[in-house]
N, C-alpha and C positions, 0 to 999 in steps of 0.2 A: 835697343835691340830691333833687327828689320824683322817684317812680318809680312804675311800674305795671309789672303783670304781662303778658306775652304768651305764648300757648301754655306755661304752667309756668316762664318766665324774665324774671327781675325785668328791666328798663329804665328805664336813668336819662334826665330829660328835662332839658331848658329849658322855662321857662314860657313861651308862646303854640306850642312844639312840637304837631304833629300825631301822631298812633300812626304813620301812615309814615314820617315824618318819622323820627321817635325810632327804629325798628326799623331800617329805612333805612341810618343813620347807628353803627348798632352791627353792620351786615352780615348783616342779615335782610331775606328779600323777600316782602313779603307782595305776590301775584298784583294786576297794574295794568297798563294801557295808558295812559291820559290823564296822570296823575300823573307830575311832572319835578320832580327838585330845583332847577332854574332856573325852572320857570314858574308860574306862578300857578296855583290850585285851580280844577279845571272838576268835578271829579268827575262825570263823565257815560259813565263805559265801566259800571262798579260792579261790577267784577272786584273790586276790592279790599274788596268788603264781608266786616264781622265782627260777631261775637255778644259784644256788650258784658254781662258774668257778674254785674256786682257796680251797686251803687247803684241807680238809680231809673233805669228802664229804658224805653223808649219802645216803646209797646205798638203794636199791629198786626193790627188785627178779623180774624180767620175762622173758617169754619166748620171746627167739630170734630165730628166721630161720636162719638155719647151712645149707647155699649153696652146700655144700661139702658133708652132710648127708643128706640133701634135707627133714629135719624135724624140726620142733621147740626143741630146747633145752633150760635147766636152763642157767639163765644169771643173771645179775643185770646191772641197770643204777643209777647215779644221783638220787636221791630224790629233788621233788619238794616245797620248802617251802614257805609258808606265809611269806609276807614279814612286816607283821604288828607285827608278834613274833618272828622276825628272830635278832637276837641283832648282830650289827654293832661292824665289827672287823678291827682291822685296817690292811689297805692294801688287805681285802677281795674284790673279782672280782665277780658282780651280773649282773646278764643282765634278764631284765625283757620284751625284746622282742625278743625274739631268739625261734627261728622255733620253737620248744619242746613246751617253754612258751604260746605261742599264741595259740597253739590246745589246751593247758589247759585249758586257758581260754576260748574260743571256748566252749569248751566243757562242761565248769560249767556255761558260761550263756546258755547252749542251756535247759542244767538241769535246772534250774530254771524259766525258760520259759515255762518246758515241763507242768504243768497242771494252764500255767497262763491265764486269759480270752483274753487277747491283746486287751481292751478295751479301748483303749488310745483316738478315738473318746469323749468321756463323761468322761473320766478323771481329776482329777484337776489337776495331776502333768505332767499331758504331757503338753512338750516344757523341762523340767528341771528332768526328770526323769534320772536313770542313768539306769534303764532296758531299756531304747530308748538309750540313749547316747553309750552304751555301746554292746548294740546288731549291732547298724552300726561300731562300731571299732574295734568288736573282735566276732561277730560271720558273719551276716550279709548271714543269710542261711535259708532257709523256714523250717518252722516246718517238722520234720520226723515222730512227732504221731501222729499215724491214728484213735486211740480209744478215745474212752469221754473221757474227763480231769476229776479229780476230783473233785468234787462240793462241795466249801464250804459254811460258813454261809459269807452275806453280808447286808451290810447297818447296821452294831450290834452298837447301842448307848453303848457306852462306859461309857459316861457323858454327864453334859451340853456343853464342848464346843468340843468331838471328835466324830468322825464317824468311826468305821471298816471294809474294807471288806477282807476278811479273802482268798480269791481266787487270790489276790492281791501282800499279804506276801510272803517273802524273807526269813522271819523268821534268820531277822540279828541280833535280843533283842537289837539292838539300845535304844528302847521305855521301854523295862523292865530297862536297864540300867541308861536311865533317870531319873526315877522314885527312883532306888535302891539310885543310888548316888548324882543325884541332888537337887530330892525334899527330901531324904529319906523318899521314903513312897512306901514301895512294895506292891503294887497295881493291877501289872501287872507280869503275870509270862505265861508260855508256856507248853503246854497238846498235850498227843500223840505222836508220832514219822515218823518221815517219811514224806509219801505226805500227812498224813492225821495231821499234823501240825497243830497249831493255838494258836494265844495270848488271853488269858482269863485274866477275871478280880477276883481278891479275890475276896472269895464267901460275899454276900452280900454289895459289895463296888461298889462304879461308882469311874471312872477318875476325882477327885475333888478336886488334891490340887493346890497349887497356883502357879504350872506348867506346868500346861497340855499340850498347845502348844508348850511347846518343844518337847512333846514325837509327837507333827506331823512333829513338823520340822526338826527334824535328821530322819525320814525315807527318806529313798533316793527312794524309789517308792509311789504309788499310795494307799497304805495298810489304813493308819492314814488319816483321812481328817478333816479339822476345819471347826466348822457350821457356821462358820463366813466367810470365805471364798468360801464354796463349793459352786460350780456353778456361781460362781460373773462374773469372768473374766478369760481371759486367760494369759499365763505368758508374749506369746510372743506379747503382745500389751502393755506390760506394762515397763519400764521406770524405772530407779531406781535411788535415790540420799543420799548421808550421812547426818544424822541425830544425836541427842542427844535424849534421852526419856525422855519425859516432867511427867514422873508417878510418882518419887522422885528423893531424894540427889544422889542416886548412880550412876545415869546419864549414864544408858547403853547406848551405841552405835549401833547405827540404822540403816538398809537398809531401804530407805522409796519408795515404791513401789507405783507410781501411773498410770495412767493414762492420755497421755498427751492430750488425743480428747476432754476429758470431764474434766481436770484440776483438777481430784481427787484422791486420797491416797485409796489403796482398803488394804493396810497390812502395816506392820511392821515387820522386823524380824530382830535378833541379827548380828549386827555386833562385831567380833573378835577385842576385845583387851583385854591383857591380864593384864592390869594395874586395870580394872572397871571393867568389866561384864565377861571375859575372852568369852565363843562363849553361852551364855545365857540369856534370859531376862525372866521375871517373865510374866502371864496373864494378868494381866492388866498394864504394860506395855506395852504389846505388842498390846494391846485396846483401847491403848490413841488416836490413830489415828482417831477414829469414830467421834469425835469432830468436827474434822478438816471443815465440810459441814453442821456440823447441830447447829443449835442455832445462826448462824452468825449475826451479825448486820452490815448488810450492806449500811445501810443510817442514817445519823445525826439526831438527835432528839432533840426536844423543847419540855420541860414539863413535867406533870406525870400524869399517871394516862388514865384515860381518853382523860385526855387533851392535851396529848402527841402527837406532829405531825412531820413530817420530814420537815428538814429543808435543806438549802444548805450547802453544805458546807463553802464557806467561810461565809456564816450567821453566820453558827455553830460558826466559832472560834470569830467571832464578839462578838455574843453573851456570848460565854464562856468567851473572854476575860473583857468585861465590866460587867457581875456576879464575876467574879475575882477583879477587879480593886475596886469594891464596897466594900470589906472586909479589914481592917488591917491585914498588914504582916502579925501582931504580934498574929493573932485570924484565921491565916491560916493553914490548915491543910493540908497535901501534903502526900498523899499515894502511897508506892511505892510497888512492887508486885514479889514475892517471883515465880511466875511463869512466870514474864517477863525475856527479856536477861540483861547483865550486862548494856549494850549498853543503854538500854532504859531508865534504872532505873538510868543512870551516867545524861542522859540529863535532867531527869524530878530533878535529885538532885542540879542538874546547876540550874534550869530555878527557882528554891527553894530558892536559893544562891542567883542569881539576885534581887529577889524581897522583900528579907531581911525574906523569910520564914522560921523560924528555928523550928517549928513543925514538925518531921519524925514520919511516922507512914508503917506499912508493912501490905499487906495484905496476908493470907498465908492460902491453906486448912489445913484443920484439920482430923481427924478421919479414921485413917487407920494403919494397922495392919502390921508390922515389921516381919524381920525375921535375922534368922544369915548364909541367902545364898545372896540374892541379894537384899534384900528389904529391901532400910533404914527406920528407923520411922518416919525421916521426908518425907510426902508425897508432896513437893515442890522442881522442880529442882532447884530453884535458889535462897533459902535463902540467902545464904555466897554472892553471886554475887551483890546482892541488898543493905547486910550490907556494901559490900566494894564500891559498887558504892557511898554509904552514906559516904566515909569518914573514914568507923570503927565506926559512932555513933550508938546509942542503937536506936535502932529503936520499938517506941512503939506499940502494936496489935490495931486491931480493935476493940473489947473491952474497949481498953484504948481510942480513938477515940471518941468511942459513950460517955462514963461517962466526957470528957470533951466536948462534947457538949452539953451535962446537964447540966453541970455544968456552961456553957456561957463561956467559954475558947476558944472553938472553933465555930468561924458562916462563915466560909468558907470552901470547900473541894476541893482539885483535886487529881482526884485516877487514877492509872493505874493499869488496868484488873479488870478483872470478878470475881475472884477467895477470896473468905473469906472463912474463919470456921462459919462465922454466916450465916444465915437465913435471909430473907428480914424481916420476921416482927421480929427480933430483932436489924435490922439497921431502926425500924422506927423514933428515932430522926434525924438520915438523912433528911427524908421527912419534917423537920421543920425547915429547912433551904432552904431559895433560891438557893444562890450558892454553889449546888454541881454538879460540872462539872467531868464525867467521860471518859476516855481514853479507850476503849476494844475493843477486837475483836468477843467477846461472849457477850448473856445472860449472868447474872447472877443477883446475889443480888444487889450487890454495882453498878451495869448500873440502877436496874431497881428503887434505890432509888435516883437517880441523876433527874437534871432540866434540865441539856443539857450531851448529849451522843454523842460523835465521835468515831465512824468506826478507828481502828488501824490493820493492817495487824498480822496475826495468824504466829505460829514458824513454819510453813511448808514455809511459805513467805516471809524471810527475812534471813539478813547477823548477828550473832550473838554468843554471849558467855553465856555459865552457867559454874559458878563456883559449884562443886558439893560438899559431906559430908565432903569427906578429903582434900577437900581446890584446885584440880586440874580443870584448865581451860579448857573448852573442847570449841572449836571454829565451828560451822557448815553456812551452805550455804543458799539458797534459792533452795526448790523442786517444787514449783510452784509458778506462778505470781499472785500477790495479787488482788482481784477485782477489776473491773474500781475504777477509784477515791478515794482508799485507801492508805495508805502511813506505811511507819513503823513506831512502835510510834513514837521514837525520832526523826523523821522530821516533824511527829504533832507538837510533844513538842517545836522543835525548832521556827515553823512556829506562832507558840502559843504564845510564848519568842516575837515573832516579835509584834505579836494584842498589846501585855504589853507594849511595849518600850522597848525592850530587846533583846541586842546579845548578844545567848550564844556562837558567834564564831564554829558554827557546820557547816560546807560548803559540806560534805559527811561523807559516813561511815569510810573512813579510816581515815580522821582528828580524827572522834571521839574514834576510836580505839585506835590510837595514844596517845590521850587525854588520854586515859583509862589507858593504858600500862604506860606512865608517875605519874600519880598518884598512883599506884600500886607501883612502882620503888620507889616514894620518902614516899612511908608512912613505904617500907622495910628499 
C-alpha cells in the first residue's frame, strides 16, 4: 500500500485518497471547516492548507528583501495547498505544522473572525464550535479591527425545525451540500460575495425536507441552530452514550446526548458507520428521543377506565399472573413488539413456550413514509429481531389478534409495548376481556386497553439488541438508569415466568444473550 509522510509520520493511502482523507481516516485532524467525509470537495474555508516538502512544488511569486540591495525584489516560494484537494502521492513529504503553515492558518481564522459577533455567551454551539476550538490552536490573538463589523440578517426562520444567523457564517456550503446531495432537494444556495455573504433559501421554499437537521449538524460554528434544541442546554453539561435509533429498520447509530443531573436525553445525533447510516440520520430519527420523558408509565395499574388505580408492584405481577393462569394456554395470546430488543421479545417467547402458548402475535407502527436515502418503510426497529426471537415463526398483527378474539379464539392477552398501527377504539375488543395484561414503558393503545399494566424500562435504559432491514445485529448499552422500581422487560417477564410456576432459567443479561446467540447459531 503507498504511503506519504505527514508531520514526521508515515500514512498509508488508497489510490484517488486525499491527504485529509488518509490522515482523517488514521485519527489525525488537520484544521477544516468545509471539508466532510460525506460531502463532496469545496475547499473554500483553506484552514486546511499545507506545505507540500518533497517533489515538484507549485511556486507562488513574491516579494523578498535583497539585504545586499536593501529593497524588495521578485522571488517565488512554495505554494500552500488544501489539504482536502491535495491527492496523496506516494512517498510525498506534507507537514501541516511548520512555521509557514500555522501563520496561514493564523491568518484565515483571524479573517473569518474579522466581521464575526463573538457572541459565544448566548450561543448554542459554544463548548463544540471549532471557531472557539480553533481560534486557541491557531490564532489565539485579539481582534485588530477597529471599525463596525458587518451586520447581517439574524434569527431568519429557514423552516419548522432551523434558525439562521447570518453574522455567524463561515459560509463553508456544508448545509447547501447536505441538502444537494443528501436530501437531493437544493433548497439552499449562497448570494453576494465577499463579507457581504449569506445562505438564502429558494425563492418561495422553507427548509422542509426530511433532513433538515443535518444541514445544522455539519455546521461546525454557530450559523444553523435547531428549534428543538436552541436554548435548552449547554454542551459541556451534557454526557453522551451510544445508541440504535428506535425511528425504523435501518437502525442508524446514535450519539445519545443527555444530561446526567436531571436523567434526560436533550438530542440525538448520527453516529458514523459506514455499514447503516454512514454519518447521517433522517428528522425524525433524530426526534425519537423526545419520548424518552414524556407519556411514561411509571407505576403498575389495575383496571380500566375510570376504575384504573395503581397498584404495587408485586400486586401487579400477582395479579397479572392469576388473570393469566385463569385463561387456556390454548386461547392465549402473547404479543411481542416490533420496537422492543431482541432480548425481550426471546424471554416473553420463553415464558410462551413454558406455558404451552403457541399464539404469536406482533405488534408493530404503521404509517410512515420511506425513502431511497436512509428511511426504511418499515417504521419499527426491530421487526426481524422479534421474528427471530420467535423461532422464524410467522408472527400474526394486531388486526389478526382482534378478529380472533371475535371470534372467541382468543380470551387471554399479554403484550409487550406500547406501540401498534391501531387506535384504542379499534382495540376495543380488548376491553372485553379480563385478562389482558400489558408490559410497557409508554402510553399507548394496547397499555390503555389492558386490566393490569407494568412499568418496563425505555431503550435509553437498558442492555439490548435490534436486529435491523438487512438482517445485521446492532448491540447497544444503557444511557441512563431506569426509574425507581422499574426493571427491563425480560426480568419482568422472567419475574412473571416465576408468579406462573415457571423457569425460564434467565439469571442475567448475559445468560440471556448467550441464550440468544445460541438459538441464532442452531436455527443457521
Amino acid at each position: 500500500m503507498p504511503k506519504f509522510v505527514l508531520d514526521g509520520k508515515e500514512i498509508s493511502f488508497e489510490l484517488g485518497e486525499t491527504v485529509m482523507e488518509a490522515a482523517w481516516r488514521e485519527g489525525i485532524e488537520i484544521p477544516h471547516y468545509c471539508w466532510h467525509p460525506g460531502l463532496s470537495i469545496a475547499a473554500n474555508c483553506r484552514m486546511c492548507l499545507v506545505h507540500v516538502e518533497s517533489g515538484r512544488q507549485m511556486a507562488m511569486p513574491q516579494l523578498a528583501f535583497d539585504e545586499d540591495k536593501g529593497e524588495y525584489v521578485p522571488a517565488s516560494k512554495p505554494k500552500l495547498q488544501p489539504a482536502c484537494q491535495l491527492a496523496a502521492v506516494d512517498e510525498m513529504v506534507v507537514s501541516s505544522t511548520s512555521d509557514e503553515v500555522k501563520a496561514a492558518q493564523a491568518s484565515v481564522q483571524e479573517f473569518l473572525l474579522l466581521n464575526h459577533p463573538v457572541d459565544c455567551p448566548i450561543c448554542d454551539q459554544a463548548g463544540e464550535c471549532k471557531l472557539q476550538d480553533y481560534y486557541y490552536e491557531h490564532q489565539g490573538t485579539m481582534k485588530r479591527k477597529l471599525t463596525e463589523p458587518v451586520h447581517k440578517p439574524k434569527g431568519v426562520r429557514f423552516g419548522p425545525t432551523i434558525v439562521y444567523d447570518a453574522e455567524r457564517c463561515i459560509m463553508c456550503t456544508r448545509c447547501i451540500r447536505v441538502c444537494d446531495e443528501v436530501a437531493k432537494d437544493h433548497v439552499l444556495d449562497m448570494r453576494e460575495r465577499g463579507n457581504k455573504n449569506e445562505i438564502v433559501l429558494a425563492p418561495g421554499r422553507e427548509l422542509d425536507h426530511k433532513y433538515t437537521l443535518m444541514t445544522e449538524h455539519v455546521c461546525p460554528v454557530g450559523a444553523l441552530t435547531s428549534q428543538d434544541f436552541r436554548f435548552k442546554a449547554r454542551v459541556w453539561f451534557l454526557k453522551s452514550g451510544q445508541g440504535v435509533c428506535t425511528g425504523c429498520a435501518t437502525g442508524c447509530n446514535t450519539h445519545v446526548d443527555y444530561d446526567p443531573r436531571y436523567g434526560k436525553v436533550y438530542r440525538l445525533r448520527p453516529r458514523d458507520n459506514a455499514d447503516v447510516n454512514q454519518f447521517w440520520m433522517c428528522d425524525d430519527g433524530m426526534m425519537t428521543y423526545a419520548r424518552q420523558d414524556t407519556d411514561r408509565i411509571l407505576m403498575p395499574t389495575a383496571g380500566r377506565g375510570d376504575e384504573r388505580t395503581p397498584v404495587g408492584e408485586g400486586e401487579a405481577l400477582d395479579l397479572a399472573a392469576a388473570k393469566l393462569k385463569a385463561v387456556d394456554a390454548s386461547k392465549l395470546a402473547v404479543v411481542l413488539s416490533a420496537q422492543h430488543t431482541t432480548e425481550d421479545n426471546l424471554a416473553l417467547a420463553k415464558l410462551a413456550a413454558s406455558v404451552g402458548a403457541d399464539r404469536l402475535y406482533l405488534a408493530a407502527l404503521g404509517g410512515w413514509e420511506g425513502d431511497d436515502i436512509l428511511r426504511s418503510d418499515d417504521n419499527n426497529p426491530n421487526r426481524a429481531g422479534a421474528t427471530q426471537a420467535a423461532g422464524g415463526a410467522t408472527l400474526k398483527s394486531v388486526g389478526d389478534l382482534l378478529a380472533d378474539v371475535q371470534s372467541g379464539a382468543v380470551q387471554g392477552v399479554l403484550a409487550l409495548g406500547w406501540a401498534t398501527a391501531e387506535k384504542l377504539e379499534e382495540l376495543a375488543p380488548l376491553v372485553a376481556l379480563d385478562g389482558v395484561v400489558s408490559l410497557t414503558s409508554h402510553v399507548g393503545a394496547l397499555p390503555a386497553s389492558a386490566s393490569v399494566v407494568i412499568p418496563v424500562a425505555d431503550t435509553f435504559e437498558i442492555h439490548g439488541s435490534f436486529v435491523n432491514g438487512k438482517g445485521l445485529t446492532q448491540a447497544f448499552g444503557p444511557t441512563l438508569s431506569p426509574p425507581d422500581g422499574i426493571e427491563p422487560a425480560w426480568k419482568t417477564i422472567a419475574e412473571l415466568a416465576g408468579k406462573l410456576g415457571k423457569d425460564l432459567g434467565i439469571k442475567d443479561f448475559q445468560e440471556l444473550s448467550q441464550g440468544l446467540a445460541d438459538a441464532v447459531e442452531a436455527a443457521q
